[in-house]
C-alpha positions in Angstrom: 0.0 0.0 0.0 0.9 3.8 -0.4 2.4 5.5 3.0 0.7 8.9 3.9 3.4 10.5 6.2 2.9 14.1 6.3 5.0 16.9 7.9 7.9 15.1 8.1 11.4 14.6 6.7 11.4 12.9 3.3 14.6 10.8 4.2 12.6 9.6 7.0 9.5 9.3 5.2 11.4 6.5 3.0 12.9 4.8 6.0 9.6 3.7 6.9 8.0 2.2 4.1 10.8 -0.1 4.6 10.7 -3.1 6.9 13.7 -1.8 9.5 14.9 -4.8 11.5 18.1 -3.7 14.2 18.3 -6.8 15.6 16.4 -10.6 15.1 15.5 -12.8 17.6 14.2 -16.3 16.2 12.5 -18.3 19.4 12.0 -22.2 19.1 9.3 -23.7 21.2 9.9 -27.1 22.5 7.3 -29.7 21.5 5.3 -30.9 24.4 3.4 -33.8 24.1 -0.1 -35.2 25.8 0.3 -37.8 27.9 -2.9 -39.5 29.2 -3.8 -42.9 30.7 -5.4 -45.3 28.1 -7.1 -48.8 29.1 -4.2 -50.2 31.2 -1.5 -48.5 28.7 0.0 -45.2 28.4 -0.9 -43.1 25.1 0.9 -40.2 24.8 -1.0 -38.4 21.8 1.7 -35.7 20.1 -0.8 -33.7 18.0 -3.8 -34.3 15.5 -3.0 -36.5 12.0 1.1 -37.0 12.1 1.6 -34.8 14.7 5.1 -34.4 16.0 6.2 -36.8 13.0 9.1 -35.2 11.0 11.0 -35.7 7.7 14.2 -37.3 7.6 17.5 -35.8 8.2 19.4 -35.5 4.8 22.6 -38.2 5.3 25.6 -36.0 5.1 27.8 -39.0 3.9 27.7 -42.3 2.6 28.6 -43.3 6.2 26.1 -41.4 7.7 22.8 -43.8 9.1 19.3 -43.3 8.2 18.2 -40.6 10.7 14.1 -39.8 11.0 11.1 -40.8 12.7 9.4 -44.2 12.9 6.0 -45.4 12.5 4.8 -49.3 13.5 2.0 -49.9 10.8 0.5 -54.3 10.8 2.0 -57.1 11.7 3.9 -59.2 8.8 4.2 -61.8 11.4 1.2 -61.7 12.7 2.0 -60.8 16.4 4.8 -58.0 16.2 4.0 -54.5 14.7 6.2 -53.7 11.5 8.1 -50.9 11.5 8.9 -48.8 9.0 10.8 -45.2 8.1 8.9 -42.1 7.2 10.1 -40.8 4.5 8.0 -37.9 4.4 5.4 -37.1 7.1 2.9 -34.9 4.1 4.0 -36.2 0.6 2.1 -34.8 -2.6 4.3 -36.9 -5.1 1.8 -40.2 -5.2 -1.3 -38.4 -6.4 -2.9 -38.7 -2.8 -6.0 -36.4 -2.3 -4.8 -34.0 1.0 -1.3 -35.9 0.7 0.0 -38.9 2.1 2.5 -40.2 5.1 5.4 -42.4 2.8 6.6 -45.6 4.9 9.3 -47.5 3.8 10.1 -50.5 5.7 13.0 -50.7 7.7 14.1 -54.3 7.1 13.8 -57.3 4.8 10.4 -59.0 5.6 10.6 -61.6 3.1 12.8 -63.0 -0.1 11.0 -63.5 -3.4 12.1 -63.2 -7.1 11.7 -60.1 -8.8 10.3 -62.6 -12.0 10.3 -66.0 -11.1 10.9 -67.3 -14.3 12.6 -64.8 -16.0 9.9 -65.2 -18.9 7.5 -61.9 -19.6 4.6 -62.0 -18.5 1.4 -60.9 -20.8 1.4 -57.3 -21.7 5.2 -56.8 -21.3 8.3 -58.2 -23.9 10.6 -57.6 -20.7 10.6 -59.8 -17.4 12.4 -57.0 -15.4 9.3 -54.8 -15.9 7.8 -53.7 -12.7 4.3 -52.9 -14.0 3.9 -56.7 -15.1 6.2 -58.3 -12.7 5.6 -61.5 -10.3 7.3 -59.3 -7.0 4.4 -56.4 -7.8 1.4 -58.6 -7.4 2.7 -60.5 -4.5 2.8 -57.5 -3.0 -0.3 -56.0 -3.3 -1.7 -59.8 -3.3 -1.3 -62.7 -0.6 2.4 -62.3 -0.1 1.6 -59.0 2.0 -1.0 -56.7 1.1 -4.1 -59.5 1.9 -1.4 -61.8 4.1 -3.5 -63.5 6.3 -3.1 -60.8 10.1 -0.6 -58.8 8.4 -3.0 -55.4 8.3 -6.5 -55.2 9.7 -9.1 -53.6 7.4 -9.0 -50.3 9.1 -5.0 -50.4 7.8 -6.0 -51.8 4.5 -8.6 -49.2 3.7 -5.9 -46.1 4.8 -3.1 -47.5 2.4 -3.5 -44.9 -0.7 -3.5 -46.3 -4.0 0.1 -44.1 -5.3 0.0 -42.9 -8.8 3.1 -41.6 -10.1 4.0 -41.5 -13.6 7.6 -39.7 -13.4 10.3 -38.8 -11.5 9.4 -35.4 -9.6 11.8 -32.5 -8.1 13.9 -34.1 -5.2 14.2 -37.4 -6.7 17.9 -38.7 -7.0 19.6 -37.4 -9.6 20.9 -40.7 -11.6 22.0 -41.1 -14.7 19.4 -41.9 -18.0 20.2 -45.7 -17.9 18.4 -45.6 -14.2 15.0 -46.2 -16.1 12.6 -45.0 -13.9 9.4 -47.5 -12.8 6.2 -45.6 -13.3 3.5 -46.3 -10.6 -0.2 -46.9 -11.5 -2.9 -46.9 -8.4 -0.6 -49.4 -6.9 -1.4 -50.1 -2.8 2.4 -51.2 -2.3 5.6 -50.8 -4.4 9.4 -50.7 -4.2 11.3 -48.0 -4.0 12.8 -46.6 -7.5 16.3 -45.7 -7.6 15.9 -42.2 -7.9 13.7 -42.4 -4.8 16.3 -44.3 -3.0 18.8 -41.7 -3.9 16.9 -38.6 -2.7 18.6 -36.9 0.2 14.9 -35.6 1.6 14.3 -38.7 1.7 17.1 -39.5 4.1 19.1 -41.3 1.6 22.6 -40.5 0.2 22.2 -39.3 -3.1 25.1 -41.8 -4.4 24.6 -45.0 -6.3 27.6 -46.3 -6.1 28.9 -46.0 -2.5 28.6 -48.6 0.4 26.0 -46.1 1.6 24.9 -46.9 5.2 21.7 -44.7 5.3 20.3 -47.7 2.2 21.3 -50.5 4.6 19.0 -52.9 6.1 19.0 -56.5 6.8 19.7 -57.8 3.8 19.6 -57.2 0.1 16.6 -55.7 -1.3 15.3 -55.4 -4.6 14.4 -51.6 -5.7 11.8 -51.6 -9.1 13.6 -49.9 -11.1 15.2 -51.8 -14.2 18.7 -52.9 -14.5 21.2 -50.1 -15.4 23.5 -50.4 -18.4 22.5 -53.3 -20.1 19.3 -51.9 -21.2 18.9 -54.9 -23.7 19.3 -57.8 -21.2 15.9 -57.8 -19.3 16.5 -60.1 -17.1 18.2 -57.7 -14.9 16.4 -55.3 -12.0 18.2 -53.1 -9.2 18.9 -54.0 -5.7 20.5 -52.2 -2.7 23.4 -54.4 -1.4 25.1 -53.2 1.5 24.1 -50.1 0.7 25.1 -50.3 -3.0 23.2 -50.4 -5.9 23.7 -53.6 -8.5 22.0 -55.3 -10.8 20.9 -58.7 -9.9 18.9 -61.5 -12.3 14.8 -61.3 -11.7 14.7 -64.5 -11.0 17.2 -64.3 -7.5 15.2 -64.6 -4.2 16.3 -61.3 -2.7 14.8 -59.3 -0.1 11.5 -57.5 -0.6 11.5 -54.4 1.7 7.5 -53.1 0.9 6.5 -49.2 0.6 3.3 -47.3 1.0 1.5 -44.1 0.9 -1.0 -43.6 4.0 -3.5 -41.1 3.2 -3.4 -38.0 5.7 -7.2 -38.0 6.1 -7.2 -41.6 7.3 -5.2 -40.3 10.4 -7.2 -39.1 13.5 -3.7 -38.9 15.9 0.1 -40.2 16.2 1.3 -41.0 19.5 4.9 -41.3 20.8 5.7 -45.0 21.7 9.5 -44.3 22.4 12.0 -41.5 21.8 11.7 -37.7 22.1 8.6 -36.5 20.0 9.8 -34.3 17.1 13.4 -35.5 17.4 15.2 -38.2 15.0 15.0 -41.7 16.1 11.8 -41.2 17.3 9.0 -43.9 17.0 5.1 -43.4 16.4 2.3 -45.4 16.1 -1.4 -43.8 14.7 -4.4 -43.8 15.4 -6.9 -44.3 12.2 -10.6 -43.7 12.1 -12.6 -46.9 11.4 -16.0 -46.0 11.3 -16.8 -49.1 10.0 -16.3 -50.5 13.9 -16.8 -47.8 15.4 -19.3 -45.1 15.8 -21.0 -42.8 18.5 -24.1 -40.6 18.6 -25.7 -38.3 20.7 -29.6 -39.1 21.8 -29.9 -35.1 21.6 -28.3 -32.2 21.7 -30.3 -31.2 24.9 -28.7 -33.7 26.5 -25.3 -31.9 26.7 -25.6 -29.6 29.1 -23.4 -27.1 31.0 -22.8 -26.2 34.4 -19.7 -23.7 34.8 -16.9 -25.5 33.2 -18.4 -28.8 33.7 -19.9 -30.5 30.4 -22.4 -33.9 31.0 -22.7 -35.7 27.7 -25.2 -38.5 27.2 -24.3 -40.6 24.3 -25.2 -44.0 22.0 -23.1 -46.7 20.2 -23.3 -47.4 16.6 -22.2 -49.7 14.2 -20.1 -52.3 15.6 -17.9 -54.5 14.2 -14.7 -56.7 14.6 -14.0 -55.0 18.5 -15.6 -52.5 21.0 -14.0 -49.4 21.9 -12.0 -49.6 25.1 -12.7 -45.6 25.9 -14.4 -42.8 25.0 -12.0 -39.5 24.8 -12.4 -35.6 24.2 -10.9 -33.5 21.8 -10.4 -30.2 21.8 -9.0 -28.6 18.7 -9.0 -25.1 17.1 -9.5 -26.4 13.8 -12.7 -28.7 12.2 -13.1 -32.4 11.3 -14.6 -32.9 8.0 -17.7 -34.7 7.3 -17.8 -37.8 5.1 -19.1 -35.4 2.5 -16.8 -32.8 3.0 -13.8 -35.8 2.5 -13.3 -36.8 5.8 -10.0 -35.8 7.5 -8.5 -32.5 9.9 -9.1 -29.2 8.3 -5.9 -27.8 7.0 -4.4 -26.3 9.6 -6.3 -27.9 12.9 -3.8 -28.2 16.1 -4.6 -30.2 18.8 -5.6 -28.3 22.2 -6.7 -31.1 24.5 -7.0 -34.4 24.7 -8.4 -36.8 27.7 -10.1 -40.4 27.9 -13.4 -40.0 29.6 -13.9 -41.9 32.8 -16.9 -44.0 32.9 -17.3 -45.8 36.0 -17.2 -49.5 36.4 -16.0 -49.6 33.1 -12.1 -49.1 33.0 -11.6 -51.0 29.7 -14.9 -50.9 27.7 -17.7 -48.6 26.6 -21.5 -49.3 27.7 -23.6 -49.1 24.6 -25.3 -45.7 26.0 -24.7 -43.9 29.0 -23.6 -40.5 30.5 -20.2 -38.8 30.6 -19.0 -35.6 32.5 -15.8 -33.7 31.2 -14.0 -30.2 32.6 -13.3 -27.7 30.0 -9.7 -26.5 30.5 -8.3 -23.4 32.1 -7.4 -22.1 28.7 -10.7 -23.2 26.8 -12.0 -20.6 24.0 -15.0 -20.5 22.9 -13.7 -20.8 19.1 -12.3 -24.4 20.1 -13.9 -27.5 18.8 -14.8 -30.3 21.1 -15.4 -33.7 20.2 -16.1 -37.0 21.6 -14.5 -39.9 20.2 -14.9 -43.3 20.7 -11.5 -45.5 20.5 -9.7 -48.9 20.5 -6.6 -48.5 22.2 -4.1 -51.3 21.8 -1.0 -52.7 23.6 2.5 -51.8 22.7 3.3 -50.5 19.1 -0.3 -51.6 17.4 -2.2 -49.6 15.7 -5.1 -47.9 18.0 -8.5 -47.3 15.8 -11.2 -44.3 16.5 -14.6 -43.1 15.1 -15.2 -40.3 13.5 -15.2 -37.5 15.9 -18.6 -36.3 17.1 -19.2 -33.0 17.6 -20.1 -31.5 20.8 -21.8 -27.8 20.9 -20.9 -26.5 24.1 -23.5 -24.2 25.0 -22.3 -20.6 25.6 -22.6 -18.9 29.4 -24.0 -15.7 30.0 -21.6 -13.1 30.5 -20.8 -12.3 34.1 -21.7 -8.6 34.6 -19.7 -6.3 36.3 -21.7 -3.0 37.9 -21.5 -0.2 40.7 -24.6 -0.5 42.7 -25.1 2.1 45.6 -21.2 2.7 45.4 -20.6 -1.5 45.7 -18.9 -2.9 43.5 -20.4 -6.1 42.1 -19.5 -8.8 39.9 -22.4 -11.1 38.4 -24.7 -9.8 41.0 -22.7 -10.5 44.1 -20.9 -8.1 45.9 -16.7 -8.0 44.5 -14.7 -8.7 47.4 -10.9 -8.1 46.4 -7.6 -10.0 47.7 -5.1 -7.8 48.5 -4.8 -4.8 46.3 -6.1 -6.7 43.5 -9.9 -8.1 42.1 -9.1 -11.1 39.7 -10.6 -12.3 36.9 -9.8 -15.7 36.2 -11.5 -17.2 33.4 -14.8 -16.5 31.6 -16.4 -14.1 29.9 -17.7 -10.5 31.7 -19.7 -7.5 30.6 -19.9 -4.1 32.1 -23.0 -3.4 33.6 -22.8 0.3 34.4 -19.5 2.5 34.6 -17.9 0.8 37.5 -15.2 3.1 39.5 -12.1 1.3 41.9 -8.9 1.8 43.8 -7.8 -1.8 43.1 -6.0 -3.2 40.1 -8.2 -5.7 37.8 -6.0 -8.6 37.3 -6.2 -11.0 34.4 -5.2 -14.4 35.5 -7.0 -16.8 33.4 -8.7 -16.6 30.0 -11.1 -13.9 30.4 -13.1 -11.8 27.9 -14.2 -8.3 29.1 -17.3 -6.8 26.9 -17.0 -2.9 28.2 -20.3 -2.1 26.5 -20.3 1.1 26.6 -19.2 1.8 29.8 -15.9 2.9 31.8 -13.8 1.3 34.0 -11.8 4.2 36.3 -9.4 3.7 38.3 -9.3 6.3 41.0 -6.4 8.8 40.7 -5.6 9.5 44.0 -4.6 5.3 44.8 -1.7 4.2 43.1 -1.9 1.5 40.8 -2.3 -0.2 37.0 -6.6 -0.1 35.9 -5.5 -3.2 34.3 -2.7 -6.2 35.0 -2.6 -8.9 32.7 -0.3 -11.7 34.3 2.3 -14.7 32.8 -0.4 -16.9 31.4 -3.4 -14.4 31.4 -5.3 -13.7 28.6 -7.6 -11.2 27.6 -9.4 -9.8 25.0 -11.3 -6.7 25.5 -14.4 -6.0 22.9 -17.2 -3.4 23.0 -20.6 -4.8 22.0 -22.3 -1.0 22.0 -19.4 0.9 21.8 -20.0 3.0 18.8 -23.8 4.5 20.3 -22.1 5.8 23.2 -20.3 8.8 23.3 -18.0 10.6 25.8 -16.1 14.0 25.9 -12.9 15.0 26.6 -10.3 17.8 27.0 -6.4 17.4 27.0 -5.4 19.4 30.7 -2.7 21.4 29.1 -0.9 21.5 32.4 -0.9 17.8 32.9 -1.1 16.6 29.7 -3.8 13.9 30.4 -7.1 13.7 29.2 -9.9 14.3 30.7 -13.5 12.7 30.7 -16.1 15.7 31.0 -19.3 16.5 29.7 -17.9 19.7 28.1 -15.0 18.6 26.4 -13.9 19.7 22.6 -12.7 16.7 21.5 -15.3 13.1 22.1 -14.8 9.0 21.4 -17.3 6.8 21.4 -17.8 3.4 23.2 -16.0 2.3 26.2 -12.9 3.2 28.2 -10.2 2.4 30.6 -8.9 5.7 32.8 -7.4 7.0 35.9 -4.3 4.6 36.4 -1.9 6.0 38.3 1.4 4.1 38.4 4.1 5.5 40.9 6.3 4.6 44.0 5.8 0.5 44.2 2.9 -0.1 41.5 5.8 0.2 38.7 4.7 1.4 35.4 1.8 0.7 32.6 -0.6 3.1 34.3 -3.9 1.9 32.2 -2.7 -1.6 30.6 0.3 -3.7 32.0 0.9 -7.1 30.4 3.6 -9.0 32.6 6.0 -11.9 30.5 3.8 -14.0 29.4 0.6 -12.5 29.3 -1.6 -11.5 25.8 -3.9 -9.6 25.5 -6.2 -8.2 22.2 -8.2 -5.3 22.2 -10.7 -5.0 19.4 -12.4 -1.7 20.7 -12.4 0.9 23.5 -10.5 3.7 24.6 -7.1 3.7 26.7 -7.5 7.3 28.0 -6.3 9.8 31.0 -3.9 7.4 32.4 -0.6 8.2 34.6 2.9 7.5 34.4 3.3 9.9 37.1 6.8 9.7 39.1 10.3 9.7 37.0 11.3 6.3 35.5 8.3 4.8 35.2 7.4 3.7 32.1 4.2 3.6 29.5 1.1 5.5 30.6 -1.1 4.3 28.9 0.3 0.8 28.0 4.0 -1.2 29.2 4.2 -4.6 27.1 6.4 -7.2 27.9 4.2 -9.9 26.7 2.0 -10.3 23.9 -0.2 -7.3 23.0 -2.0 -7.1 19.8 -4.5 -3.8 19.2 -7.1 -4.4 16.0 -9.2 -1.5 16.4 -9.5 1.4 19.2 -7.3 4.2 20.6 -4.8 4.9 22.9 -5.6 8.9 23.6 -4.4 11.4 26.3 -1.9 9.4 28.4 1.2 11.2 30.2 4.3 9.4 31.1 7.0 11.2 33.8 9.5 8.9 31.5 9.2 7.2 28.0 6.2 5.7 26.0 3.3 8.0 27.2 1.1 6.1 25.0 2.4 2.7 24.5 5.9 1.3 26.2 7.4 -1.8 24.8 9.5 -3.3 27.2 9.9 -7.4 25.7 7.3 -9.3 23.8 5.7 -7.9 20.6 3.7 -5.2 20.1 1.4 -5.6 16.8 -1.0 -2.7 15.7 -3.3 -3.8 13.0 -5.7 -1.1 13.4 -6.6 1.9 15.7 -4.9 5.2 17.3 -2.1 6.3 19.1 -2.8 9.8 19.8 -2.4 13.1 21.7 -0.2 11.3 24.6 2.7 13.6 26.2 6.0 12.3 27.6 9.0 13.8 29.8 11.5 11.9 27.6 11.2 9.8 24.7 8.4 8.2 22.7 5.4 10.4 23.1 3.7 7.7 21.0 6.0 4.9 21.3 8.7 3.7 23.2 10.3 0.3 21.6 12.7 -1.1 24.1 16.2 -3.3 23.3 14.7 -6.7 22.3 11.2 -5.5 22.3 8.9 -6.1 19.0 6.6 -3.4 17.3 4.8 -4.0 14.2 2.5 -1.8 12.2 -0.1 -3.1 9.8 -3.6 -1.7 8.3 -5.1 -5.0 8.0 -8.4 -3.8 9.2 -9.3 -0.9 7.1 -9.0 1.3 10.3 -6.2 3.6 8.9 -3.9 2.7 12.1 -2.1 6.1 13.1 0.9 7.4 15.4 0.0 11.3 15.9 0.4 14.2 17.3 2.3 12.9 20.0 4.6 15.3 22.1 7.9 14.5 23.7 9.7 17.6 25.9 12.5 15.9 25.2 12.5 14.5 22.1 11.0 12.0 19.4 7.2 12.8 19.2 6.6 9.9 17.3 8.0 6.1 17.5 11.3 6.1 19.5 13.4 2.7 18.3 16.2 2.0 20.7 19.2 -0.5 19.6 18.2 -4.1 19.5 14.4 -3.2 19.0 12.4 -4.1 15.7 10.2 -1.9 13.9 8.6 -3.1 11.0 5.6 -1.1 9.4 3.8 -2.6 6.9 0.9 0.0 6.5 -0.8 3.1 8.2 0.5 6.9 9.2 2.8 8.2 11.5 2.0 11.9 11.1 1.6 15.4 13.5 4.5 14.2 15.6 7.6 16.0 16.7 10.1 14.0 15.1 8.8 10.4 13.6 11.7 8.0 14.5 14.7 8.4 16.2 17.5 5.7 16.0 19.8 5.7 19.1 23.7 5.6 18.0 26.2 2.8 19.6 
């Protein structure tokens, strides 16, 4: 978009259409996984569909193992699970609708003869063929796809049919005489020798070294023709020791099976051993089977809410080869598709919760209808989906089934309302008895009632949304103290249902600098408000807003007004951020500060302004507007249409506008920084 930045130097006009980056920090979360208890066993889920399941590590040499996570998928033998490498956890190379999880096995399961009589068979002239070979339709025949116990039916139906008629980008770059072995709907196939030379893959890309990332318990035929004697057919590739040869069709060499399993078959991956997300690590999955399994809800009335407590009454259906052994809850942020939709996670969808249901005197099974009670979690949203699932959890490294997730429609509470009544202070009718110097709010959703006036901080504890309606929250002046505190692992998000038919008044005291709320005000804002912090002495800085390390917090309307950063060194009237702050709409108006950032103060975290107004706040030193500390984040955007602004802001000492220390970020993507007495100032080493 076009930057409108008026009044100000061109130089630094130009600076800031630009993104201007002094210094990058790049933070890695660690994975955490879910662990629950699961019918006698633990099942420790690591996300929705492959989860914590990564790619291989490229081999840097031909000495290098195969490095990547595992995945246990039937049992060749009957009794053991298989296991087998991933050689890429979301795969779009096999013609998979919504992509595919690629296993290759990670040992010799059985010798057979690529041809076993080195004659062609009908529709070919050449035995070493893989579209018409012997080794092919054992494969997807009775020597393992339909083996008698080597996958149940649930496993059989999530094997993709893999369609790929050329090598694609990635694939091993081998010379022409590598002949590569179209695929055609096939269930299971061998690897082709440009496959098994792709380093994404985890293999080295060299043919012709003892490569140890291609070794496995024996010699195993790849389906690729024989190189260099492209007229004697009765050759096909193998992997020996890590090399590839040619060896006669008609050799009983090791079969080593591959597969595509379609993404949409997957309902969860849990860890069985290792360190989820890290190489070496070994999965098994969960698929849906709602062939055996089913669930359904006698009616929606009968899920029913008290608090955070939810009481479910549901019904078996189908039924089929087993009974579930638990029912569980999922919570994600994301959808599961319908049958009609295509069946599968939407794109996207990230695991929140997870827990097995208790159901009394039934630790291992599932009654076919009965009643289960579930807590919503401390963090719950309202934008979360929960669902009930019905599972079969097996022992060990076997596969564990589920049905298709049911919904479950968690019926909404009424806002809690906050009100003054008769100078009382109330919160959903009862009368708001504080602890300490502090009322807390610790999960929920509230509403302002009526203009509500205190000498105690609000505090944010839990996952709370605040509805101010219309109405103000003051803080009184004369008692020391933040209006609002938003602590490590709070959350809040402030909204203002009736905001815009409500309209206030207001001057700017030209002797304090802070705005004022009065009826005959020049200047007016409409919808609700937060005023009157005073932050001095003990109470530290942030005068209307604080967010601690941690915290987050989104405002989406209302007015930070008339708050103060009264004694030297204390920081950010209106706002101090050190954790997560975004601001999509609303203003931050009239707020003094004795030291830098009057209207906002970035200490840490990240500061991201998609919309709104930073206006008409005064400080003693830097940043009238903004103040973006060492290592703090700010970053301005117009994504809403709101025409986000920085303006006329004063510093007495300097930098009106956005003041950008060393090691800070500024990036501004869109909006104005305008009417300010200088727009950016850039500290020197």
């Amino acid at each position: 978009m076009t930057h409108s930045i008026r009044k100000g130097n061109k130089l630094i006009g130009a600076l800031l259409a630009l993104v201007m980056v002094l210094s990058t920090l790049v933070g890695v979360l660690p994975f955490t996984a879910l662990e629950v208890r699961a019918a006698g066993t633990e099942k420790t889920i690591t996300g929705l569909g492959v989860g914590a399941i990564t790619d291989p590590v490229a081999a840097a040499s031909s000495t290098s193992p195969w490095s990547g996570s595992y995945v246990y998928y039937g049992k060749y033998d009957g009794s053991n699970p298989t296991k087998y490498r991933v050689l890429d956890k979301s795969s779009s190379d096999f013609g998979v609708n919504g992509n595919s999880l690629l296993l290759d096995c990670d040992s010799v399961l059985y010798n057979a003869s690529f041809d076993t009589d080195g004659l062609p068979n009908e529709g070919t002239t050449m035995p070493n063929e893989w579209a018409y070979s012997d080794i092919k339709k054992g494969l997807n025949g009775d020597s393992f796809l339909t083996r008698t116990n080597n996958f149940s039916g649930a496993e059989q139906k999530a094997i993709a049919e893999s369609t790929k008629a050329t090598e694609t980008s990635g694939d091993g770059d081998l010379p022409e005489y590598h002949v590569f072995a179209p695929l055609t709907r096939e269930k299971i196939f061998l690897l082709d020798a440009r496959e098994a030379t792709r380093s994404t893959y985890g293999y080295y890309p060299n043919e012709d070294s003892w490569t140890t990332s291609r070794k496995k318990s024996g010699d195993w035929w790849l389906r690729s023709r024989g190189s260099f004697h492209n007229d004697d057919y009765s050759q096909a590739e193998t992997v020996r020791s890590g090399v590839m040869i040619n060896r006669n069709v008609r050799s009983p060499l090791g079969v080593s099976p591959a597969f595509n399993v379609d993404c949409d078959d997957i309902m969860f991956s849990s860890l069985v051993s290792g360190k989820a997300g890290e190489p070496g690590a070994e999965y098994k999955l969960t698929l849906v089977d709602s062939s055996n399994l089913g669930l359904h809800f006698i009616s929606t009335e009968n899920i029913v809410r008290t608090g955070n407590t939810i009481k479910v009454k549901y019904q078996k259906v189908g039924g089929g080869n087993y009974e579930p052994t638990q029912l569980s809850v999922v919570m994600t942020d994301g959808y599961y598709k319908t049958s009609i939709e295509g069946h599968g996670w939407s794109d996207g969808a990230q695991l929140k919760y997870y827990s097995r249901l208790n159901i009394p005197e039934h630790d291992s099974s599932v009654p076919y209808n009965g009643e289960v009670t579930f807590e919503l979690p401390g963090d719950y949203s309202s934008n979360w989906k929960v669902y009930l699932v019905a599972e079969k959890v097996n022992e060990d490294n076997a596969t564990d089934y589920a049905s298709e997730p049911v919904i479950v429609n968690i019926p909404q509470l009424e806002p809690k309302t906050i009100a003054m009544d008769n100078s009382v202070l109330k919160k959903n009718g009862s009368e708001w008895t504080p602890t300490g110097e502090v009322l807390k709010l610790t999960e929920g959703d509230y509403q302002l009632g009526t203009d509500i006036d205190t000498s105690k901080t609000i505090s944010v504890e839990g996952n709370v949304t605040l509805d101010l309606n219309g109405h103000g929250i003051k803080h009184d002046k004369n008692h020391a103290g933040n209006v609002i505190r938003v602590e490590n692992g709070g959350s809040l998000t402030i909204n203002d249902s009736t905001g815009s038919s409500v309209t206030h008044k207001y001057d700017i005291n030209q002797n304090t600098h802070i705005g004022e709320i009065n009826n005959s005000g020049s200047a007016e804002f409409t919808g609700g408000y937060i005023t009157g912090g005073y932050a001095t002495g003990s109470e530290g800085s942030g005068a209307g807003i604080d967010v601690e390390t941690g915290g987050t917090i989104t405002i989406n309307s209302g007015t930070i007004i008339g708050n103060n950063g009264g004694s030297s060194n204390h920081k950010g009237g209106g706002v101090l951020n050190n954790g997560t702050f975004i601001l999509n709409n609303g203003r931050i108006i009239g707020n003094y500060s004795n030291g830098e950032g009057a209207g906002v103060y970035c200490g840490g975290g990240t500061f991201t302004m998609n919309g709104g107004n930073i206006q008409h706040n005064y400080a003693q030193s830097q940043g009238g507007g903004v103040y973006i500390d060492q290592n703090a984040t700010f970053v301005m955007n117009d994504d809403n249409g709101y025409n986000s602004s920085i303006r006329d802001n004063t510093s007495k000492d300097s930098v009106g506008g956005v003041s950008c220390q060393n090691g800070a970020t500024f990036t501004m993507t869109g909006g104005y920084i305008e009417e300010n007495k200088v727009m950016v100032h850039l500290l020197q080493v």
